[in-house]
N, C-alpha and C positions, 0 to 999 in steps of 0.2 A: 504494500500500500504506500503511495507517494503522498509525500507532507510537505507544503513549500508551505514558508515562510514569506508573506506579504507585506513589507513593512512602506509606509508612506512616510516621506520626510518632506520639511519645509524649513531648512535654516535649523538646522539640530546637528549643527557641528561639535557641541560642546556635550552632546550625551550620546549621539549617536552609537559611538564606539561600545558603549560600554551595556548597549541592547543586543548590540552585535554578538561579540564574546561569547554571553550564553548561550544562543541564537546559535550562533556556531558549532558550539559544545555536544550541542544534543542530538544523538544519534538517530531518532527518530524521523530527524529532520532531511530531507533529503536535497532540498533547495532551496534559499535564502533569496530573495528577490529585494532591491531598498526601489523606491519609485522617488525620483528627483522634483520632487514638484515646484520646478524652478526656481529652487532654489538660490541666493546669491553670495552665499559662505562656502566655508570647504565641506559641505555636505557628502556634495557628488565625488571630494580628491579623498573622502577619508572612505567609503565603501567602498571604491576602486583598490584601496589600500589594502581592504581585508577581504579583498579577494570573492568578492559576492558579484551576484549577478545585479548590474544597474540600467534602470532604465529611466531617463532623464525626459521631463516634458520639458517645452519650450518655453512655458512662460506657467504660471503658477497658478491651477485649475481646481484646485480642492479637494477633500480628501477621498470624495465619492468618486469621480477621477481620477486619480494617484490607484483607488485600489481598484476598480475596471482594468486600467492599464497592468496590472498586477498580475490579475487572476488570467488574465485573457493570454501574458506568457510562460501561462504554465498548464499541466493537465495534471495536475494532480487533485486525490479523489478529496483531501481534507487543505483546507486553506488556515492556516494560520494568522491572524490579522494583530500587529502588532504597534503600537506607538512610538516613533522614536524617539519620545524626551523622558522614557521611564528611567527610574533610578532605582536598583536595587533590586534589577531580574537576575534570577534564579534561573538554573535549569528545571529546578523542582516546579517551580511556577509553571513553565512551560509544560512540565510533564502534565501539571493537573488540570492545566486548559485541555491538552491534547488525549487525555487518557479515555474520557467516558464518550469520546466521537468516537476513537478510534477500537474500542469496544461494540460500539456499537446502542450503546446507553442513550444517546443524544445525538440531534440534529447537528447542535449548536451548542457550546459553554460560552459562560460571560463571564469576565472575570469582577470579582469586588476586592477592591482593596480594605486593609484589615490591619490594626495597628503599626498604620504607618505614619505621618505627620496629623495632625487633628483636620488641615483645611482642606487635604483630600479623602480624606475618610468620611467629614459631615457632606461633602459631596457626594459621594458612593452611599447614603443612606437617603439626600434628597434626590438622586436622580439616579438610581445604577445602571441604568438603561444606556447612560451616554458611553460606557465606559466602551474603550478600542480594544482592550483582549479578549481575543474571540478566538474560537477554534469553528468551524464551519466547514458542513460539507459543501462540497463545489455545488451540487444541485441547486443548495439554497442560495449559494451567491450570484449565480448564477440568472435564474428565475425572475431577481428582481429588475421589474422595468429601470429605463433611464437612470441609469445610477450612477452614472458622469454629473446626472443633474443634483445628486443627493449633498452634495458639499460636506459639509459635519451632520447632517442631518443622517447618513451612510446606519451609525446604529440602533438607530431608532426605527427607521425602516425594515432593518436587518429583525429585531426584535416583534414587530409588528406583522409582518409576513410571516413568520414563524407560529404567533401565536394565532392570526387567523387560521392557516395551515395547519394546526394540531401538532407544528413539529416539536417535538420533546427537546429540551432546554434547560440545559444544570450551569446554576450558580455557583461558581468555584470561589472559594475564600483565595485571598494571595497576601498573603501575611508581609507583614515589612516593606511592600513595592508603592511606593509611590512616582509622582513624575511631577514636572516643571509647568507651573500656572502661567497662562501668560502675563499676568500681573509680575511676575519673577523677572520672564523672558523680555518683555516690552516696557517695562516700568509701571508703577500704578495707575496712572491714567490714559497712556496707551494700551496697556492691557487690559485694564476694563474695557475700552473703546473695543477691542478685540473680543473680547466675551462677548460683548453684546451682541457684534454681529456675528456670534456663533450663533447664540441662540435665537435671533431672526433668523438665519437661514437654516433653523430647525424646525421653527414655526410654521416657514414657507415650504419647504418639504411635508410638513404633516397635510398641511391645508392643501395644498396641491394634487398631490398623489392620491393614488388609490390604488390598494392594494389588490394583484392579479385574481 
């Protein structure tokens, strides 16, 4: 059974690396895919570095986009979907997104984070649904319409196609894994400006779409 690794990046020079690493570790994994999503840092020079497979967009399309382009170079049966600003993956983590797909247990895992910093943990209890570690079979990534058009809106749709669809969906703890706000990454009020427009274009994805 083939397992690639789908990772989307945007200017994630300074954590990329260290997603990789584990990423890399895990024998499970069969293909490491990073999607350059036009990035303008050493995004694209430090995956070339570690030797993965990259695929660079031209100009910077979002992340329902980044992971289209993802999946679409690869044929494997379980997708991987991973963040690149996490800090503090584990192979073990990976293991336990990818274990109850790969049993056969689940459509999909979601990952929650779990005594890791306080301001992303009360996020993972107000919305867990946003969260980007996923294990997924190809079917279901697959299936969903327009998903270039999904932007950040990508797992909520992922979670909602699922749940109309009856597919089975285990919540995995991930103990210690946190990642970078963009309130960290952009400063506090460009990174809030930033949240915002995630969650508008999460808004505009629910109200839009409709699920197949």
């Amino acid at each position: 059974m083939k397992i690639t690794a789908v990772i989307p990046a945007y200017n994630e020079e300074k954590t990329l690396r260290g997603v990789l690493e584990p990423v890399m570790q895990c024998d499970e994994i069969s293909q490491v895919i990073v999607v350059n999503d036009g990035s303008t840092d050493r995004t694209a020079e430090i995956a070339g570095e570690m030797g993965v497979d990259l695929i660079t967009l031209p100009y910077n399309q979002g992340k329902g986009a980044a992971v289209k382009a993802g999946v679409a170079a690869t044929q494997a049966e379980i997708i991987l979907l991973l963040d690149a600003d996490l800090v503090g993956l584990t192979t073990d983590h990976i293991r336990a997104l990818l274990s109850p797909v790969i049993k056969g247990e689940a459509m999909m895992t979601v990952g929650v984070f779990t005594e890791g910093r306080i301001s992303t943990d009360i996020s993972q209890q107000v919305a867990p649904v946003l969260n980007g570690q996923r294990a997924v079979r190809r079917e279901l990534v697959v299936a969903l319409p327009d998903l270039d058009q999904t932007k950040y809106g990508i797992e909520v749709v992922l979670t909602r196609y699922a749940r109309t669809h009856h597919c089975k969906v285990v919540w995995v703890p991930l103990p210690k894994l946190t990642q970078v706000m963009k309130e960290e990454k952009l400063g506090f009020y460009q990174g809030f400006r930033a949240r915002m427009r995630m969650y508008w274009q999460i808004i505009k994805v629910l109200v839009a779409t409709k699920t197949p």
